[in-house]
Structures are given as C-alpha cells and as structure tokens.
C-alpha positions in Angstrom: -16.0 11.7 -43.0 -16.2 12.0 -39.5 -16.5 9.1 -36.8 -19.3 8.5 -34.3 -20.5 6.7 -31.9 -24.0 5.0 -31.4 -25.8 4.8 -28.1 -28.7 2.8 -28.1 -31.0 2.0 -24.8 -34.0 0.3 -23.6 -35.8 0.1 -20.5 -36.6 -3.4 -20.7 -36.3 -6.8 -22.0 -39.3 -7.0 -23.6 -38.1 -3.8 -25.4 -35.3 -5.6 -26.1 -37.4 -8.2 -27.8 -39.3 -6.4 -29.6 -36.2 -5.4 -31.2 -35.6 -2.4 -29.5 -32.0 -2.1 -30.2 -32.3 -3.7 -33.8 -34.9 -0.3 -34.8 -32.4 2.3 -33.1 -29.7 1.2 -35.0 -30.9 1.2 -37.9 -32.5 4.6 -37.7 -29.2 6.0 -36.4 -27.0 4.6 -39.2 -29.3 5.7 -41.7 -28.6 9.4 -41.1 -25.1 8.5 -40.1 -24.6 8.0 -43.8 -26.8 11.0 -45.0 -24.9 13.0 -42.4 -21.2 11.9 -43.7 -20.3 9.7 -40.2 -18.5 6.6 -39.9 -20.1 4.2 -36.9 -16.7 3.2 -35.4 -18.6 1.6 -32.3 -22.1 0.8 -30.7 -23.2 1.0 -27.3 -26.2 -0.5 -25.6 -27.5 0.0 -22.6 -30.1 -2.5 -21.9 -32.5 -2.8 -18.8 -31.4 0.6 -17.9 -34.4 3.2 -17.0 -34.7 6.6 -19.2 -34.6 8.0 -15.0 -31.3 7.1 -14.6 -28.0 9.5 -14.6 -24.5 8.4 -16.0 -23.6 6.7 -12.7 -26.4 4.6 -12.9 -25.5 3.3 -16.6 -22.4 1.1 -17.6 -22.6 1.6 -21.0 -22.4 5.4 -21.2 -19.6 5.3 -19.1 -18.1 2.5 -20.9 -18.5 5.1 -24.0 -17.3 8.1 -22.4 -14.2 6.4 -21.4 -13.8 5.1 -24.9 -14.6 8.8 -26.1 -11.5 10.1 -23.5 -9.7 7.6 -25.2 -9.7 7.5 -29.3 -10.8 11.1 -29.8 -14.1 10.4 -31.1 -16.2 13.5 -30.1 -19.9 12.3 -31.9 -22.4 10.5 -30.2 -25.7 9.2 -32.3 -29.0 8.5 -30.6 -32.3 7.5 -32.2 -34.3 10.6 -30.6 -33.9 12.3 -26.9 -36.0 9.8 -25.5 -33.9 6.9 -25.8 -31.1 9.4 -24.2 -33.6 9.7 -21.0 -36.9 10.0 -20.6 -37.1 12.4 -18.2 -36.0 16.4 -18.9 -33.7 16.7 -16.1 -31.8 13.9 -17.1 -31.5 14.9 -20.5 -30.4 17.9 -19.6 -27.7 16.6 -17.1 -26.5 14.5 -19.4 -26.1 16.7 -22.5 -24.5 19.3 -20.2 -22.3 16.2 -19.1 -21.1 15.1 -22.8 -21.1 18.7 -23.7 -18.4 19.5 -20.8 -16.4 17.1 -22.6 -16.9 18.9 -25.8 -18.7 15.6 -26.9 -21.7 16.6 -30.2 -24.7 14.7 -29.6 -27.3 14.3 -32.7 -30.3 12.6 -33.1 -31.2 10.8 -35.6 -35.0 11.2 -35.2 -34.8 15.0 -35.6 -31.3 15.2 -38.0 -30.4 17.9 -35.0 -27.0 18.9 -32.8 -28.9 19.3 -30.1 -25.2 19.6 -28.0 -25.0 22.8 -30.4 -29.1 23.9 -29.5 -28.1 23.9 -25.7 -25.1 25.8 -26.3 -27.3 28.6 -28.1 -29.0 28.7 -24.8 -27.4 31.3 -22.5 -28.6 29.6 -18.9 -27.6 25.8 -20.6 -24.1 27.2 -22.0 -23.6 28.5 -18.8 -24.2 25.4 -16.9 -21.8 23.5 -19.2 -19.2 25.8 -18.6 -19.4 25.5 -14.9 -19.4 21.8 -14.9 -16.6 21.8 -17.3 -14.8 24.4 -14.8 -15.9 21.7 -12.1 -14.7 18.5 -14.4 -11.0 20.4 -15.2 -11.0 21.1 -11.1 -11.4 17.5 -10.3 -8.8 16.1 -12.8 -5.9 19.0 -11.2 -7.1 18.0 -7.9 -6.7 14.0 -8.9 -3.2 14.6 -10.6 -2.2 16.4 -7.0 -3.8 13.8 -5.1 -1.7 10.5 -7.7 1.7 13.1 -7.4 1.7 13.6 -3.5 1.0 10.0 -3.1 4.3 8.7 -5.9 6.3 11.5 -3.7 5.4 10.2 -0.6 6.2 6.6 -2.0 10.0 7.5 -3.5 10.2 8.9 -0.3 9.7 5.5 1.9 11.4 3.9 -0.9 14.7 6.2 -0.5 13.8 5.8 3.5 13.9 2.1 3.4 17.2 1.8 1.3 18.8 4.5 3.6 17.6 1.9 6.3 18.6 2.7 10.1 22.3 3.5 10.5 24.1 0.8 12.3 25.5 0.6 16.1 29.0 2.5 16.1 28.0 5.6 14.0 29.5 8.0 17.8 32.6 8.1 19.7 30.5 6.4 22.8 29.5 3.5 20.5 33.0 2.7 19.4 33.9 2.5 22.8 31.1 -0.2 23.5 32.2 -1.8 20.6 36.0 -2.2 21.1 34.9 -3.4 24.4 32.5 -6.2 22.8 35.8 -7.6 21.3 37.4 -7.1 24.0 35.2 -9.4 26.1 34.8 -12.0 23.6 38.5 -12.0 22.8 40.9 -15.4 24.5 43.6 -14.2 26.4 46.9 -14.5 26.2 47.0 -17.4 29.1 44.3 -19.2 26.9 41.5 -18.4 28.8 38.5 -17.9 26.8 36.9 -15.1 26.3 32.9 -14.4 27.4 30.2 -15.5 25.9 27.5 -13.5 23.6 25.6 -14.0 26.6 27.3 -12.7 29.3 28.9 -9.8 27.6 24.6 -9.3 26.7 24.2 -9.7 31.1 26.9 -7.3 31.3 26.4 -4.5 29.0 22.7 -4.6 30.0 23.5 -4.9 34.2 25.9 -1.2 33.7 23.0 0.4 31.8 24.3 0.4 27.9 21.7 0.2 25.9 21.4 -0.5 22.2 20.8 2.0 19.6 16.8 2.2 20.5 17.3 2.2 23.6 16.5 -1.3 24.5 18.4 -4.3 26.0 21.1 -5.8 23.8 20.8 -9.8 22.7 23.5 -12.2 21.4 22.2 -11.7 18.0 22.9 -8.3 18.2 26.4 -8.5 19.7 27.3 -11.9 16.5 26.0 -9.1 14.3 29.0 -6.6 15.8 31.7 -9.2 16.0 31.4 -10.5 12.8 31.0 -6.6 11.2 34.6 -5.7 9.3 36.5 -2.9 11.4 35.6 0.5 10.5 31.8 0.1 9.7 
C-alpha cells in the first residue's frame, strides 16, 4: 500500500462552513482506499484563493517540506479545482510537484494527472527545466552555506591565532630589555621609573608599539609581568 498525502483548500470561510474541507476529505479517502493508499497526513489550506501560487500558500509549502522530508511522493486532491482555479496556476503548480518527482491524483476523475502532463511533450519539458532550475538552486545554496562555514573556521582559526605579541624581532627585544631596564632599582637603591615615565620616554624617542601607536602603562605591566622568552 502506498502512502499519500491529502491537500484540501477553500477560498473562504463560508466554504469552510459549509463544510468545505469535511466533503474533500471524504471524497479523497474514498478513492484512497479503492486506489490502495494510506492517508499518512492532511493538509488544508483555508482562506487561500484558487489564484494563488505556492508562495502565496502555507500549507502547500508546509506539505512540500514534509514531502522533502519522509519520502512520501503522492499527493490527493478532490478535483483540479480545489488545486487552483485558474489554468496557469495549475499548471505551475503540477510542473512544481512534478520537478520534485511528487504524483498528484485526483480523486474526482480517479487520474495521475502528474503522469498526463508528463505524456505532454511542451509540459515534460517544462518540468524538466524547472527541475534543471530547482537542482541549480540547491548546488548553488550548498556553495553559498560551504563558503560561508569556510570563511567562519577561518575567523575562528584567526581569532585563536590572535595577534602575535610585542617582542616577536630582534628590535623589539631590544625595547623590551630596556623596559626592565628602566623599571629595574639600582644597586644604590634608587628606584627604578615608573610605567609612566618609561611610557613619556619610549613615546618622546619615537618607539612605537606593535600598531604603530603610542605605548600606555597597561601595555608596558603587560611586558614586565610576561615570563622571559615569550
């Protein structure tokens, strides 16, 4: 026994109260079970004009999705008209599902009419080319999802790299050695400068932090209280 789908629609409430939905179902499960399908799950779109195209309906796109998901390639509608009202719409629609390699029958007429398009040469074609289409924009969303992940691990790796500390050149060793130097207490007991005035000193000759910028006492704790060698 095969599995399938119901889509039911109506236009408007007072469709909806005149049972509407209540009528569709029950012509669509009746030739379910002549037909040999199991009804694993029901759709309705309700308030939802027959001029409408699948971006315009929640509950066919709610269906497809479920359809992408669980495998279930069989849609049931009571006739074409509760599918749309209008040709075009059918027809865009059916070409839609049928890119997908979704059936759809109706119940009114006991037909495939997924497999009546496909006889068609001009229809077949046009499911082909949106199915080209379809395949063209999931590779192109899978490029899209991978360049973005790459581009992530690569500010991730980037950020635990981070920036490479003051010292990594012969030059900045020599600024550094002479940091301690200043700050050190001589022999005599004098005391050595302050962050501050080794900061008014290194910045009055022209040294210059890593970027480029004028050196602060946080900067120069950060360099005292750094282990020799890193």
């Amino acid at each position: 026994m095969g599995k399938a789908f119901l889509y039911l629609r109506v236009s408007s409430p007072g469709q909806v109260e005149g049972y509407g939905f209540d009528r569709q179902e029950e012509a669509c499960r009746a030739y379910a079970k002549k037909a040999g399908y199991e009804i694993v799950g029901t759709f309705q779109e309700e308030g939802v004009s027959g001029a409408k195209d699948e971006t315009e309906r929640p509950a066919f796109q709610e269906m497809m999705a479920a359809i992408l998901v669980n495998g279930v390639k069989t849609v049931i509608v009571e006739g074409m008209d509760r599918l749309a009202r209008e040709l075009r719409i059918q027809e865009a629609l059916l070409v839609y599902m049928a890119a997908k390699g979704v059936d759809l029958l109706s119940a009114r007429t006991e037909e495939n009419v997924t497999q009546a398009i496909q006889a068609d040469p001009m229809k077949k074609a046009l499911v082909q080319i949106q199915g080209v289409f379809a395949e063209l924009d999931k590779n192109l969303t899978v490029k899209r999802l991978r360049k973005a992940r790459d581009a992530k691990s690569a500010e991730q790796k980037k950020r635990c790299e981070g920036r490479k500390s003051y010292g990594q050149t012969p030059e900045e060793q020599k600024v550094i050695q002479r940091i301690r130097a200043m700050r050190r207490t001589r022999k005599n007991g004098t005391p050595g400068m302050t962050m501050q005035a080794i900061c008014d000193r290194l910045n009055f000759e022209g040294i210059s932090t890593k970027l480029g910028k004028h050196w602060t006492p946080g900067q120069i704790h950060g360099i005292l209280n750094r282990r020799k060698g890193q």
